[in-house]
C-alpha positions as CSV (number, residue, x, y, z in Angstrom):
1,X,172.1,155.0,114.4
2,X,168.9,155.6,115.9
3,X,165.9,157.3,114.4
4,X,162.9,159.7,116.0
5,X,159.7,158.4,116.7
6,X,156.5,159.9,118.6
7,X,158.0,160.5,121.4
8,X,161.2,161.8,120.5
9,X,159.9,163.6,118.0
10,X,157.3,165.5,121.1
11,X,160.2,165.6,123.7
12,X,162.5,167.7,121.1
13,X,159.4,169.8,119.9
14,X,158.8,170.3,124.3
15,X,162.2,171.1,124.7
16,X,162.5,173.6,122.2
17,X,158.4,175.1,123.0
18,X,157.8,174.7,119.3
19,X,154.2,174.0,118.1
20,X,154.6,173.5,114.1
21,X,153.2,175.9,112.3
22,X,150.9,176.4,109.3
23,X,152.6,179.4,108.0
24,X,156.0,177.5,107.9
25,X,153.9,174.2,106.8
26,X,155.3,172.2,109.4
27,X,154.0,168.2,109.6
28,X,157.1,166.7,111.8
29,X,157.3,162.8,110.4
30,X,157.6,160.8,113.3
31,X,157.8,157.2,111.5
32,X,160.7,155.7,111.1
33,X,159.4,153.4,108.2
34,X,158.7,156.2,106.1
35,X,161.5,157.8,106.1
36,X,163.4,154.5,105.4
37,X,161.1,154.4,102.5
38,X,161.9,157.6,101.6
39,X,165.9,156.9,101.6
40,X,165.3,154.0,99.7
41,X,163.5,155.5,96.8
42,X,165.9,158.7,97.0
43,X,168.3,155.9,95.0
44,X,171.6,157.2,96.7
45,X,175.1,156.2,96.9
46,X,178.2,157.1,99.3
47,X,179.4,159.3,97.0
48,X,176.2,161.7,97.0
49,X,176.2,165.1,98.7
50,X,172.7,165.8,99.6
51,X,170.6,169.1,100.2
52,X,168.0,168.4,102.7
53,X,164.9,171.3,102.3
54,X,163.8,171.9,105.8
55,X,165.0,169.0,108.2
56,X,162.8,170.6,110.9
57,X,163.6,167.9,114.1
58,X,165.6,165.7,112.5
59,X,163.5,162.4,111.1
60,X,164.7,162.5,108.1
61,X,168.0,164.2,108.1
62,X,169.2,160.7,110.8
63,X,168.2,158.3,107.9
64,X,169.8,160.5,104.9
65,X,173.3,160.4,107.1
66,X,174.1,157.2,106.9
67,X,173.5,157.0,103.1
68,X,175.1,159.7,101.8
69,X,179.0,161.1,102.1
70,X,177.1,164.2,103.1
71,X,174.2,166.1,103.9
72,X,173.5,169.9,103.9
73,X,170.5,171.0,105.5
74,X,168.9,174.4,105.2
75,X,166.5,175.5,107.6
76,X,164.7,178.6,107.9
77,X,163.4,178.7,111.7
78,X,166.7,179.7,113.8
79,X,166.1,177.5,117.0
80,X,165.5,174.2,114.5
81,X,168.5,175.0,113.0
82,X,170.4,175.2,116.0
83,X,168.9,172.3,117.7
84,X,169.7,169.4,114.9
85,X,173.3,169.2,115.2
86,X,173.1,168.6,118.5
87,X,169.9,165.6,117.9
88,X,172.6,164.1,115.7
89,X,175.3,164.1,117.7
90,X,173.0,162.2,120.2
91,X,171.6,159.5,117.8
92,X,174.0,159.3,115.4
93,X,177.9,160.4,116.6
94,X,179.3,158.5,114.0
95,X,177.9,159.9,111.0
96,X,177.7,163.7,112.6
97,X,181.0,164.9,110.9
98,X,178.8,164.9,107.8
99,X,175.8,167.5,108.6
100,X,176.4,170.8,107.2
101,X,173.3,173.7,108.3
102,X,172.8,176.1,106.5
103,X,169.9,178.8,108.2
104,X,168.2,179.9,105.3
105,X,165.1,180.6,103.1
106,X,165.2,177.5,100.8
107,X,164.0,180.3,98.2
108,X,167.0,182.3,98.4
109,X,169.9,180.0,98.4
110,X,172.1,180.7,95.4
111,X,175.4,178.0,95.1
112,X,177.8,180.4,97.4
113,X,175.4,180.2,100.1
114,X,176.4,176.2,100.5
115,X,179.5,174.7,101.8
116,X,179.4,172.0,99.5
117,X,177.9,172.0,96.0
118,X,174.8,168.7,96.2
119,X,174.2,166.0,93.9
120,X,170.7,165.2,95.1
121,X,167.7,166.9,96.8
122,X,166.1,164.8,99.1
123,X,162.9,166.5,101.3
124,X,159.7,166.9,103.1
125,X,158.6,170.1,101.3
126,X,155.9,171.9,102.7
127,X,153.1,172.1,100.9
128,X,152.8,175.8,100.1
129,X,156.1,176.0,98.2
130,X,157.6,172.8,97.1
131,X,157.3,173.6,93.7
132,X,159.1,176.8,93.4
133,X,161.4,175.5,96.1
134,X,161.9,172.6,93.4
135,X,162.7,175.1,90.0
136,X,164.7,177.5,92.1
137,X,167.4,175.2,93.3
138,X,167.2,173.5,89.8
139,X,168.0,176.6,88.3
140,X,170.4,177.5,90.8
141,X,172.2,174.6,91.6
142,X,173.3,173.1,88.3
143,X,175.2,170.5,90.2
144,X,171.9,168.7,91.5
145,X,171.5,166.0,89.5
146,X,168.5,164.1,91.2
147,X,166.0,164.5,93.7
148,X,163.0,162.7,95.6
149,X,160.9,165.3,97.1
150,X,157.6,164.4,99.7
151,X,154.9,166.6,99.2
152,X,151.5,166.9,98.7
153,X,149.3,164.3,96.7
154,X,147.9,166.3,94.4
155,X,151.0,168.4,94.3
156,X,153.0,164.7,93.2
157,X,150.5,164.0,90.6
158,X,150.9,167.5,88.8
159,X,154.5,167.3,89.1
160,X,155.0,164.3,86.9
161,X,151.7,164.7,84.8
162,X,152.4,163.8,81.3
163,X,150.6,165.7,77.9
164,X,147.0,165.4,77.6
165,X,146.6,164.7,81.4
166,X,143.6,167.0,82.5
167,X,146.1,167.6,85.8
168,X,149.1,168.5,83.7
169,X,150.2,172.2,83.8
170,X,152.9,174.9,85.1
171,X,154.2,172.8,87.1
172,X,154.3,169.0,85.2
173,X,155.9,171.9,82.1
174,X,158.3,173.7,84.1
175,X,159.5,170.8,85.7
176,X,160.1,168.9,82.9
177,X,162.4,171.5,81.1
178,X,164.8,170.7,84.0
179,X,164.0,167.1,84.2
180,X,162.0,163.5,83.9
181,X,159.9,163.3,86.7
182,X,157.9,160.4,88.0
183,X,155.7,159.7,91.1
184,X,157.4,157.2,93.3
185,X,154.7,156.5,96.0
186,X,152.0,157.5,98.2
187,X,152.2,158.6,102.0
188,X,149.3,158.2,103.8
189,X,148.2,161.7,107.2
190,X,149.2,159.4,110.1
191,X,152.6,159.5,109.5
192,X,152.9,163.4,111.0
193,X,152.9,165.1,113.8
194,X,150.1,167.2,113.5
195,X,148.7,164.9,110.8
196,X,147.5,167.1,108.3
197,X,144.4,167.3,106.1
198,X,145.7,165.8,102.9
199,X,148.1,162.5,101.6
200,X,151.3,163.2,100.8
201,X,153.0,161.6,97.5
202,X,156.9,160.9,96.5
203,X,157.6,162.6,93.1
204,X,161.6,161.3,92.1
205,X,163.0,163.5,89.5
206,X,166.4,163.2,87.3
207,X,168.0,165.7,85.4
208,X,168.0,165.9,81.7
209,X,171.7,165.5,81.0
210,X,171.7,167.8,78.4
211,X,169.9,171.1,78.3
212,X,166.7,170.4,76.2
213,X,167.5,173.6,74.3
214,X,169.8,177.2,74.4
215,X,166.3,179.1,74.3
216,X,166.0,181.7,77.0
217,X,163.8,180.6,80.1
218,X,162.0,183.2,81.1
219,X,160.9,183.8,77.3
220,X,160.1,179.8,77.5
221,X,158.4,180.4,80.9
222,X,156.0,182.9,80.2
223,X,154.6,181.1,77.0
224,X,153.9,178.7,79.2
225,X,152.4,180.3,81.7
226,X,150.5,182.4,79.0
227,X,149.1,178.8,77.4
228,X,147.8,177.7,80.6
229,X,146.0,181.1,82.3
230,X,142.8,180.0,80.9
231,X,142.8,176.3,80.2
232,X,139.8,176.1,77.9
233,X,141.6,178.6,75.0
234,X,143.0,177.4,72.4
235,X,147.0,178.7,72.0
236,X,145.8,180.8,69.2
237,X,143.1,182.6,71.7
238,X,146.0,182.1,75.0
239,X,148.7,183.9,73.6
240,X,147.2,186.7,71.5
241,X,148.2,188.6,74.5
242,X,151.8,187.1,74.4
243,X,152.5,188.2,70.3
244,X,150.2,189.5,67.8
245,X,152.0,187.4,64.7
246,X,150.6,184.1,66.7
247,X,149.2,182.1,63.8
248,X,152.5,182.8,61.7
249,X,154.5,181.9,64.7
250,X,152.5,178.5,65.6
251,X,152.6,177.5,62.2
252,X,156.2,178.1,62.2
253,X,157.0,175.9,65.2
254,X,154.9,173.1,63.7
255,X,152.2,173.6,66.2
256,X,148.4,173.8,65.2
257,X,147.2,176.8,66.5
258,X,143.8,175.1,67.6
259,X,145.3,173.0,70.3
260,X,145.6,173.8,74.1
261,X,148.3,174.0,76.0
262,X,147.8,170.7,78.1
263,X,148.4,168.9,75.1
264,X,151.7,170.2,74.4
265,X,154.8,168.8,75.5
266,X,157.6,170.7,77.0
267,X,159.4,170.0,73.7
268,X,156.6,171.7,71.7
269,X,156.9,174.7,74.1
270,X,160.7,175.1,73.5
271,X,159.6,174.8,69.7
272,X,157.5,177.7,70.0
273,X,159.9,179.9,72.6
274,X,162.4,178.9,69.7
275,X,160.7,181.2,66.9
């Protein structure tokens, strides 16, 4: 197995008269370090079936390969996806029988779109939408069971913010209905091609083996969302808009109706969505 560096990484992107783009957030790793790293802290064994969230050249993909029984790769821009079996078959023939790709908008893939159902999400998100790439195929892929996700910094830090955390939110709430999250390392500009303008973190994530609770999640969603559209209110003052009965149903849910929403935990939210 071999693995793209700078220069493979340029020559593939020359060849195929790609420039990344923002709009696609595009930051090409070209360090084959990291994404051993990133393999490494994914936790994965032969038996995993991985989803890989935009492979774009490659880097990563040729280092998931090798660990997993297999590895299905959605990709939204056509001539990437058309180019990566091929870069495997090149570096890696005898672990190419195990690439699946998929061209698609990681935002729209339901469980039918996929050959084979994944146990594990392992990606370079881009930076715009890794989170609601992260809830969508957690809602819609029920056989995902863990995941290691590169994105940026302060994206990692929200994602596994815990209560009380002044960068705990949406995000840190949402995530944790589906799961425990935790960061699992930093990843410092020069590791991309183009570099971009921020650090990138690794947030690792498992799912809760049990569903927290049978409580409807859009109803459990837009509480939350309701608690945290103006940080400094108090739940009583946040989700007047949501119910008029607030106090009655706060007091109900065992909640004090004077507390904001960061210091709630997504049990407390399920509490409240349960009344």
């Amino acid at each position: 197995m071999s693995l793209l560096g700078p220069a493979e990484v340029r020559r593939l992107a020359e060849e195929l008269g790609i420039r990344p783009t923002k709009k696609l957030g595009q930051n090409f790793v070209h360090d084959p370090n990291t994404v051993r790293k990133i393999v490494a802290a994914a936790g994965l064994d032969e038996t995993d079936v991985v989803l890989e969230v935009g492979p774009g050249l490659g880097s990563l993909t040729l280092a998931l390969l090798p660990a997993a029984a297999q590895v299905v790769a959605v990709e939204i821009d056509p001539p990437l996806a058309e180019r990566l079996p091929q870069t495997v078959r090149e570096m890696d023939p005898e672990n190419a029988g195990k690439l699946h790709v998929v061209l698609k908008d990681a935002m729209k893939v339901t469980r039918e779109d996929l050959p084979v159902q994944p146990t594990a999400i392992v990606a370079n998100l881009p930076y715009n939408v890794a989170v609601p790439v992260v809830l969508h195929l957690l809602h819609e892929l029920p056989s995902l069971a863990k995941g290691l996700v590169m994105v940026q910094a302060e994206v990692a830090d929200r994602m596994a913010a815990k209560p009380g955390s002044k960068i705990y939110g949406v995000p840190s709430v949402k995530l944790a209905w589906y799961a425990e999250a935790r960061k699992a390392g930093a990843v410092g500009r020069n590791v991309f091609w183009p570099a971009p303008n921020v650090d990138s973190g690794l947030v690792a994530f498992r799912r809760h083996e049990k569903p927290l609770s049978t409580v409807d999640k859009k109803k459990l969603f837009a509480i939350v969302d309701s608690a945290f559209a103006q940080r400094r209110k108090t739940l009583r003052a946040a989700l007047k808009s949501y119910t008029a009965d607030v106090d009655e149903l706060l007091q109900k849910a065992g909640i004090d109706p004077q507390v904001r929403g960061e210091q709630l935990s997504v049990i407390d939210f399920v509490r409240i969505a349960e009344v």
